[in-house]
N, C-alpha and C positions, 0 to 999 in steps of 0.2 A: 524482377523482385522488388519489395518492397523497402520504403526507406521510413524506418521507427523509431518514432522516440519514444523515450522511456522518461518519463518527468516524474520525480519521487518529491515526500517530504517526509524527512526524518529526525527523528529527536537523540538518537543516539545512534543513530549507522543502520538498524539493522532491516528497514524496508531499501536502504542501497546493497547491502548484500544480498535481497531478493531479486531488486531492477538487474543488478548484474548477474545474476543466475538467466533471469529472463534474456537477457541480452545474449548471452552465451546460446541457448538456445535459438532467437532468432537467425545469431551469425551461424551457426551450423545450419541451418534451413536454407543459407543463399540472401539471406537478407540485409541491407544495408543497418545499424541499428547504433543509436545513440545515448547517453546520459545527457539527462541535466538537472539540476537541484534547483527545485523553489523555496525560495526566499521570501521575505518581508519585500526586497527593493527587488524580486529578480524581474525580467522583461525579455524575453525573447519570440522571435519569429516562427511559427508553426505554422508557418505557410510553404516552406520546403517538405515537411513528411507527409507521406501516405496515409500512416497509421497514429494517433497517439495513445499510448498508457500512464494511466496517471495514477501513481502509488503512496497510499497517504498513512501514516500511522496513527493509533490512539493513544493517549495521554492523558487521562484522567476523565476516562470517557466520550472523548471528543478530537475530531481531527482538529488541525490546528486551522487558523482562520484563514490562511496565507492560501489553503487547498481551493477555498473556495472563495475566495478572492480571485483566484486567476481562473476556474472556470466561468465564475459570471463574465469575465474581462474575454473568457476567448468563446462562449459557446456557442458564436455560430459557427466558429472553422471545427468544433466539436461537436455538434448535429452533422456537418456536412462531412464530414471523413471519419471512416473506419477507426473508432476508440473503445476502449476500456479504463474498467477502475480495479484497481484493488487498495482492501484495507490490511493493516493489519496491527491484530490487536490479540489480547491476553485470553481472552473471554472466548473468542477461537479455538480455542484449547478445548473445548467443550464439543462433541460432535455434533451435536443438538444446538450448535452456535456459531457454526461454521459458514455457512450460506447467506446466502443476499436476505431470503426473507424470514431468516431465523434473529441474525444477528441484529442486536437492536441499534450499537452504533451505524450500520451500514443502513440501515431501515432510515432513522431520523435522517443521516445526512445526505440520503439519495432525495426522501423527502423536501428536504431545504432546498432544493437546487433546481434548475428546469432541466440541464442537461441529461440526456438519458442516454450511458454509454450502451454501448452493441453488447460487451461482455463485464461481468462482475466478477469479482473472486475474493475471499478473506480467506487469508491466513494467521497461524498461529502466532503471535509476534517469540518477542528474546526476551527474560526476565534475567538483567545482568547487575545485583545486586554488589557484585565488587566496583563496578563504573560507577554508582549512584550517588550522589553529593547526598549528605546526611537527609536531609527531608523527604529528598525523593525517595531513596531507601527507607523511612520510616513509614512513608506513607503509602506505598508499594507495600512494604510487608503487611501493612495492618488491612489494605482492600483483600490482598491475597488471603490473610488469617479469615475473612470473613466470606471471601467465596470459596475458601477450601483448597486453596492455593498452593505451592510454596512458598516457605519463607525465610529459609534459611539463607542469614545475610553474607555469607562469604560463598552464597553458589550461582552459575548460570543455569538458567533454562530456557532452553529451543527448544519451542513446540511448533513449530514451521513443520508442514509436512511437504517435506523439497521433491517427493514426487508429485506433488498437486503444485507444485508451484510449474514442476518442467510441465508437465500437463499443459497448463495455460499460456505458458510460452509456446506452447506448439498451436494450442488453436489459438494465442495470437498470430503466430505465423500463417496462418492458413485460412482465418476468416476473411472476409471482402468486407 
């Protein structure tokens, strides 16, 4: 079996409550399978895994820099081994928005990058307007008012669709 990391970056939790869905997933397939959070300062060895998944959120249309920062930094051990990416972002939400070559932030930043992982996947992100420090909530509701969103400031919303998420942990577990 295989041994997986699951490399995330997240801005409030909720692409690591995906990696750990996905991880749960791989350990029930027989797979060895890890966390780890990238960072501005992080550095680690991905010369121990099999496989890597790298899971990045959007945030004001854009992953954060730190994502693609460390794939320039790793991608020859990521041409050479068994990877994936997933995003996840608001605009997901949309089913007509959902895919690698629908979605437009996953389109630009596969664009920027040379890396070309084996498997792609976006999902729905979490609009959690009680967590949001006053700006970020204002300015959340007001993209939301203008693509037809919600915007109600004391509500959560999950539009993750957590069968597409197990989905992709099983063909992560199962591709070569």
């Amino acid at each position: 079996m295989a041994h997986i990391v699951f490399v995330y970056s997240t801005v409030d939790g909720h692409t690591l409550e995906i990696c750990e869905r996905l991880r749960q997933v791989a350990l029930r397939e027989g797979h060895q399978a890890s966390l780890q959070e990238l960072t501005a300062d992080s550095e680690f060895d991905l010369e121990p895994f099999d496989r890597i998944v790298i899971g990045a959120s959007v945030r004001y249309g854009k992953h954060r820099p730190d994502v693609t920062r460390f794939i320039n930094e790793n991608v020859n051990k990521l041409q050479t081994t068994s990877s994936a990416f997933f995003s996840v972002n608001a605009v997901a939400r949309k089913p007509e928005k959902c895919e690698a070559n629908s979605n437009p932030y996953v389109k630009k930043f596969l664009e920027g990058i040379t890396w070309k992982p084996s498997l792609v996947a976006i999902f729905g992100g979490k609009i959690d307007y009680p967590v949001y420090r006053f700006w970020d909530k204002t300015i959340i509701r007001f993209i939301m008012w203008m693509m037809g969103g919600p915007t109600d400031p004391n509500s959560t919303f999950d539009f993750t669709n957590w069968e597409k998420v197990d989905a992709f942990g099983h063909e992560i577990s199962t591709f070569q």
